[in-house]
Structure formats: C-alpha cells, structure tokens
N, C-alpha and C positions, 0 to 999 in steps of 0.2 A: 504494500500500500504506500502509495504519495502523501506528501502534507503540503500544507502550508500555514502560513500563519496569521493567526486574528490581531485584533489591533495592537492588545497584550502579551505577543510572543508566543499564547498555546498555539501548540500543532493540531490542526484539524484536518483529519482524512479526506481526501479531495473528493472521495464518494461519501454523501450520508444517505441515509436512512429516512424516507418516504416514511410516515406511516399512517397517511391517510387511506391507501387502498389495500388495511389486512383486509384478508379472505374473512368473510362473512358466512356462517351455516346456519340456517334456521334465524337468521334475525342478529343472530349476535359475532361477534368475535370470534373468530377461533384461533385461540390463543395458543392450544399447544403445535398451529401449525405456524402462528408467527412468533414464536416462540425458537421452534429450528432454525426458521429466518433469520430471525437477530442473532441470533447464536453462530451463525454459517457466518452473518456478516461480521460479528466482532470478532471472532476468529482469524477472520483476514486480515483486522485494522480497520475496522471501519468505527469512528470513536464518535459520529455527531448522529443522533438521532430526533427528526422532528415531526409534533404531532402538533394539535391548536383542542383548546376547548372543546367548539363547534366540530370535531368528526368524532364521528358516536362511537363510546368506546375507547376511542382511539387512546386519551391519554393512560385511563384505568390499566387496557392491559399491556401500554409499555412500562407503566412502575411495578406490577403483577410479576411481569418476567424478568426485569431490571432487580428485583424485589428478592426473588428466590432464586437467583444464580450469582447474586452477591457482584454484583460489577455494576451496580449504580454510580459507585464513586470512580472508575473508571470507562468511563463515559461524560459526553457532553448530552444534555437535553436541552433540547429547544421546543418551548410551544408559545402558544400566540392567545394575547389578550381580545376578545369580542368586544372592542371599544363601543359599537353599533347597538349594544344592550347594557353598558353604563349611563347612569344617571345621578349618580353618585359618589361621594369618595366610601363611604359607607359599604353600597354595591360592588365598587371596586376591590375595597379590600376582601369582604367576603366571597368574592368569585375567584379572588388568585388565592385566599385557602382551601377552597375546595378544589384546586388545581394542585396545589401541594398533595390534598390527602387523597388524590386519584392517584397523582404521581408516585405516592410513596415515598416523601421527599420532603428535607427541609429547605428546599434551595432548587431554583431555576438558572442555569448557565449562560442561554440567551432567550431573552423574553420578547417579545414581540406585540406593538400593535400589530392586530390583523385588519390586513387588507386595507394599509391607512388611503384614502379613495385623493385626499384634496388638502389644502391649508386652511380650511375653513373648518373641517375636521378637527384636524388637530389642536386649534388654537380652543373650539370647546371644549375638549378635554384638558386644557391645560386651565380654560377657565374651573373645572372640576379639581382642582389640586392638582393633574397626573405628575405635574413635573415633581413637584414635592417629596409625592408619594415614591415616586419611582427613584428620587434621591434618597431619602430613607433606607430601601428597602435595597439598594446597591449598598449602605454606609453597613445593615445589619447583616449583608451576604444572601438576603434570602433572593435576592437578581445580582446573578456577577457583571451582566453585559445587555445593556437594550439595544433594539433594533426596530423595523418595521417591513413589514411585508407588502408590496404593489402591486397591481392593477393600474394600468394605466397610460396615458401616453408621459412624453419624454420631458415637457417644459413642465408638467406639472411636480414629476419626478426630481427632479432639480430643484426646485422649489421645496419640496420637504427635504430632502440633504440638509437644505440650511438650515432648516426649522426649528434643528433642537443638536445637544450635540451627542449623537447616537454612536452609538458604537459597533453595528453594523447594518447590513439591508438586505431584503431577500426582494428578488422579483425573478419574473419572465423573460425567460432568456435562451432562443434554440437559434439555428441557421436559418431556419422560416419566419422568426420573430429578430432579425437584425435590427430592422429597422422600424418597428413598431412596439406597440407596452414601452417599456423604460429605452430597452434598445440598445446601443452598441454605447452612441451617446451620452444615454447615461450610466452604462456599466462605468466607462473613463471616467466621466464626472464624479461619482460613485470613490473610486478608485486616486485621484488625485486629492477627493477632500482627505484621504486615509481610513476610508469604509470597507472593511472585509465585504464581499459582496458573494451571496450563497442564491446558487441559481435553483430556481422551481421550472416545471416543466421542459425539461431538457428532451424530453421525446416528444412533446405535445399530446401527453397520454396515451403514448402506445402510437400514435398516430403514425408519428416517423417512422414506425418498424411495422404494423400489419395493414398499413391503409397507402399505400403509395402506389403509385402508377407503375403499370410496366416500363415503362420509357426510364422514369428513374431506377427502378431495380437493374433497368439493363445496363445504366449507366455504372453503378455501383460494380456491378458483375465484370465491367472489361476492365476498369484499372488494374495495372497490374499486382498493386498489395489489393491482398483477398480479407475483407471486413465486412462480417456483418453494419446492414442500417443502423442497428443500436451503436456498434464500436465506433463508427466514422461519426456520428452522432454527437457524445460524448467526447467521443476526442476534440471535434473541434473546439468544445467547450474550453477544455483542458490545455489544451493551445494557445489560449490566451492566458494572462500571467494576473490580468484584472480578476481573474475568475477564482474565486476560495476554497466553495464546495459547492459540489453540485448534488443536490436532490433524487432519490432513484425510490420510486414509489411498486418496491421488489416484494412479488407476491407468489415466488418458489425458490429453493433452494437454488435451483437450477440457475436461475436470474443470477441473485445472490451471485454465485459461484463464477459468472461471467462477467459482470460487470467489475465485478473486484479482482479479477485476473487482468481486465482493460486497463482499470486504475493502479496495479500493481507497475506499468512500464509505459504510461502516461503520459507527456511533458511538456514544455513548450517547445515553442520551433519544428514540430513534427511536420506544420503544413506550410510546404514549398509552394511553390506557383502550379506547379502540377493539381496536385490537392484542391488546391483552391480554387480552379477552374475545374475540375472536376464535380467537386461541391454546386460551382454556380450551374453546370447541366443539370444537376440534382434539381435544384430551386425551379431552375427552366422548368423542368419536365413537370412538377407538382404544380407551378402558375401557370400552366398550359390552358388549365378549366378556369381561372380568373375573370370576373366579368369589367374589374379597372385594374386599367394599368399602374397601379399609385406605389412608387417607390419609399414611401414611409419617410421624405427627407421632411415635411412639414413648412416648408417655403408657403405652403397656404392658409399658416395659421400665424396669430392668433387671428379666430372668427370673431367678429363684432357680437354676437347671437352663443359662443362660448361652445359649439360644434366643434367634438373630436373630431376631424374628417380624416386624420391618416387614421385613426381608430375605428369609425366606421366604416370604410375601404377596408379594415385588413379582416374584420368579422364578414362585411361584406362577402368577400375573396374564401373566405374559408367556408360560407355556407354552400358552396360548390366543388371546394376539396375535400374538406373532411366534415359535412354535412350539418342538416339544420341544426339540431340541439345545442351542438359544439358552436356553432355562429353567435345562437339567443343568449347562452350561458356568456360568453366571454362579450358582446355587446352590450347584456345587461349591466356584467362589473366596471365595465369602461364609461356607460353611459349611464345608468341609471341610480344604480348606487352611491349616491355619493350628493353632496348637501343642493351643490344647482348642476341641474340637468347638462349633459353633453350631446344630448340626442342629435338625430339627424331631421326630426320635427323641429329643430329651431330654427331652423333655416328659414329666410326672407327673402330667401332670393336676390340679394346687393351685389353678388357677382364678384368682390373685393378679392374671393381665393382666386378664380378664376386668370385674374391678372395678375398674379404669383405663381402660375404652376408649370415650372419648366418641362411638363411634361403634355400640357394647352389641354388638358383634361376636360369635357365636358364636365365640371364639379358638379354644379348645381342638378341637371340632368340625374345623375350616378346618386343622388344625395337623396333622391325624391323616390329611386327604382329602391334604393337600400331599404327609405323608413317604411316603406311597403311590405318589404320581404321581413323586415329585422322589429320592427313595431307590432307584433300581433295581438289582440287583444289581452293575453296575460302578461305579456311587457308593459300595457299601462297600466295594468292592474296593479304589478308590481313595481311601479313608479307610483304611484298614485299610496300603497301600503308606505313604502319609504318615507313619501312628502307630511303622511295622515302621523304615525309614527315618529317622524324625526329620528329616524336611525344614523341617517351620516350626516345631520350637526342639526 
C-alpha cells in the first residue's frame, strides 16, 4: 500500500474504505460479510475508512467490526455531520454523541460537514455556534481534523476553501468529472491553500467499469499495458500528486483484493502522453451519446439568475450515458439542494452566457430541453420540501 500525507504529517493509504454500499440482506447490514471486507482491506494497508450518519447502518456496523477485532485505534475514521437536520447547538451536540456510541468511539479522526451545498450554508451554521463547537471538541480530541464534503460546481467550491480554516475536503473527482463538480480547478485550489483532498466517486458508481461503450472498452483493450477500466480509473487518480485518498465503495473481497494490489505500485508520473491521449478516446467514446457539447471550462458563468449551467450540461450529458436516475440524483444535489436555487428554471433568457461560450453553444436552447428532461415533477417536489423545510440555510 501507498500513502501520503494529511495536513498533520499522518500517513493515509491512498485507497480508503467506501462504506456507504455494504451488502444489504433482508433490510439490514451484513456485517459478517463486510466484516471480511475491512478485514481483507486492513490487511493490505488500507488505514482510512469513511461512513456519514445519513447511510443506514452504515456507521453502527463499522464500530461493531472496528469494535471486536481490536484495531479501532489503528485506523482512521471519517464520517460526516447532517448539517441539513441541525437547528441547534443542543441538536448538534446530541447527534455527534450518538455518532460516537454507533461508532464505538471516543473520538472522530476527520469529521465532516456533509455535502456542505453553498456559503450561505455554512455561515448558518456558524450562526449556530458550529465554529465554537467544532473548536472545543478539536481542543478535547473528540475531532482531530474537520473537513467538508461537495457537490457542486467549481466557483462555489472555492468559495468554501476560504470559508473557515478546514483541515481537509472530500469531493467528486473521476476522468469524466474533470471539468465539472469541484473539478481539476478546484482539486489545485484545494491543494495550494494546503487541503489534503480525498476523492469520492472515483468510478462514478461502478459506472466507469460495467456501463461503458464498446468503443471505449475497445479503446482500453488495444493499448499496449493491459488494465482493467477500474485500474486505469484509479490510477489516473493516483497520478496526480493533489490527490490524498481516494474512496473505493468495495462490496467483495474480491474488489478489496484488487484494488489494493492497484494501490500497492501506484504513483505519480505513470501517465505519459500516450496514456493520456488514450484516456481522452476513452472520454471520446462515453461523450459520443452527449446531447451539449459543454466543456465544463465555465466562461458562461456567473448567471445573472444564479444557473449552474456547466452543472446542468454535465447531469444533462449523463442522463444519456449512464441514465435517468443517475442525471435526477446528481442535478438535484447541484441544483436543488442547497439555500437559492441553481436550477435551469431560472433562466430568462438574457442571453449574457451565450456571448461567453467559446464553444457558441446554443445555451439558452440546451437550458430549456435540460429543465424538461431534469425538472420532473418530484424534483419540485423536492425543491419545494427543501424551501418548506429550510434544510440548506
């Protein structure tokens, strides 16, 4: 296994531990098969594992197994605060104890805002104490290291860096996600303020490995080093020097066992020119089904009307690659979630991106087919529960 290191000098294994998709039997966990799991992976080195409140289960039976194989203290845990359901410093403190007594834990290693959406966000919470609190509870050891988790496009990403002074970040980050969520852009940014940066969906959910074209499998198939979709995947990741840890949401031994032999000889500088035009056929062949051409550089923003448009363009473009739900899901968290709308309903048709897009895009056109296809009536629904609610500010 590779490392690198956090802000603080730990070594953190360059693959962690996914454990938002254990195997499920009958409704619940099954714990004695992700149980081998972790076990297969700490075996290899694999020392960061991350769960959040919000996946059911999820934290209980990593302290369960962490619990009775005695290697809690050698391990990292990371899970993630539900800011979206505080309303209190009261709330607060009572939700991260009951996050200890799932974990089985006096102590969380990196803790997380989940899914912090915007600066409008955050500055409610900080109107709640958080900063206070999260000072405290760094000074008594019970958080060694805060962070936050994204969704999002790039300027807004940038924007929370500054925000507070975190000690690391997790977001979205694949070869089909360069240039869109936080991005290349802001991994760097990320990475010059001195932000360990731990990547999430590094396969796009299995995406990268059972959902791709022929065209791209063939491409993969003639180079001459022979790698599975997942290795070239992950490697590219690994490739870059910004990158910390990368996320592996490993649901068989079997996985396990592979991706930790990847990560075992790993490094940067692996991708020459070769590679990396190789890669770009790759991208070719997946944006073949793309309905815009939209290069995620953002020359069209900011909107006057607060329209993600490389964000709705990139859910757009994916509800024809890797299909509807995967679209709705990931335009909801970019667009709706979050204190003022991003939608592609905000749109007024001014035309301003328009004469910014080096690539002469019908915007407005593409803007209007999107909130069509990506607006269906349980996306107001659940715009409308957010607004009723006040979940993200």
């Amino acid at each position: 296994m590779n490392y690198r290191q956090d802000k603080y000098g730990n070594s953190i294994s360059i693959l962690g531990f996914g454990c938002m998709r254990f195997t499920q039997a009958m409704g619940r966990i099954d714990v004695d098969k992700a149980e081998r799991e972790i076990l297969a992976a700490y075996e290899a080195g694999v020392n960061y594992y991350d769960t959040a409140y919000v996946y059911p289960g999820s934290e209980a039976a990593l302290g369960e197994i962490l619990q009775r194989n005695h290697i809690r203290d050698k391990v990292y845990i990371a899970t993630k605060l539900p800011h979206y359901l505080i309303r209190s410093r009261e709330r607060l403190e009572s939700l991260f104890q009951e996050q200890l007594k799932r974990l089985r834990t006096d102590h969380v290693d990196y803790y997380m805002m989940h899914m912090l959406t915007d600066a409008d966000t955050w500055e409610r919470m900080r109107a709640l104490g958080v900063e206070d609190w999260l000072e405290e509870k760094k000074a008594s050891g019970a958080i060694r290291q805060v962070g936050f988790s994204y969704h999002g496009g790039t300027d807004m990403f940038c924007r929370l860096v500054d925000a507070y002074a975190w000690d690391f970040c997790q977001i979205q980050y694949n070869y089909m996600d360069e240039h869109s969520q936080a991005g290349r852009r802001g991994l760097h940014y990320a990475h010059e303020k001195g932000l360990p940066v731990v990547i999430m969906e590094p396969l796009r959910g299995g995406r990268l490995v059972t959902r791709l074209p022929e065209q791209a499998l063939r491409v993969f198939s003639e180079h001459p080093i022979r790698r599975t979709p997942a290795q070239w995947a992950l490697r590219w990741l690994w490739d870059q020097p910004e990158v910390t840890c990368v996320l592996s949401g490993m649901n068989s031994v079997e996985m396990v066992q592979d991706n930790c032999a990847t990560a075992a000889d790993a490094g940067v500088g692996e991708f020459g020119p070769q590679e990396q035009q190789m890669l770009r056929r790759v991208v070719d062949a997946i944006n073949a089904k793309m309905k815009v051409g939209c290069t995620g550089c953002g020359y069209c923003t900011p909107c006057p009307r607060n329209v993600d448009i490389p964000g709705t363009f990139a859910a757009y473009n994916r509800r024809y690659t890797e299909g509807k739900l995967r679209a709705l899901v990931e335009y909801a968290m970019c667009t709706a979630f979050r204190k003022t709308s991003t939608a592609a309903s905000n749109c007024v048709g001014c035309g301003k991106c328009e004469g910014h897009c080096p690539q002469h895009l019908p915007i407005r056109e593409h803007l209007e087919q999107a909130r069509k296809e990506l607006e269906p009536p349980i996306y107001r629904l659940a715009r409308k529960v957010v607004e009723k609610l006040k979940l993200f500010g």
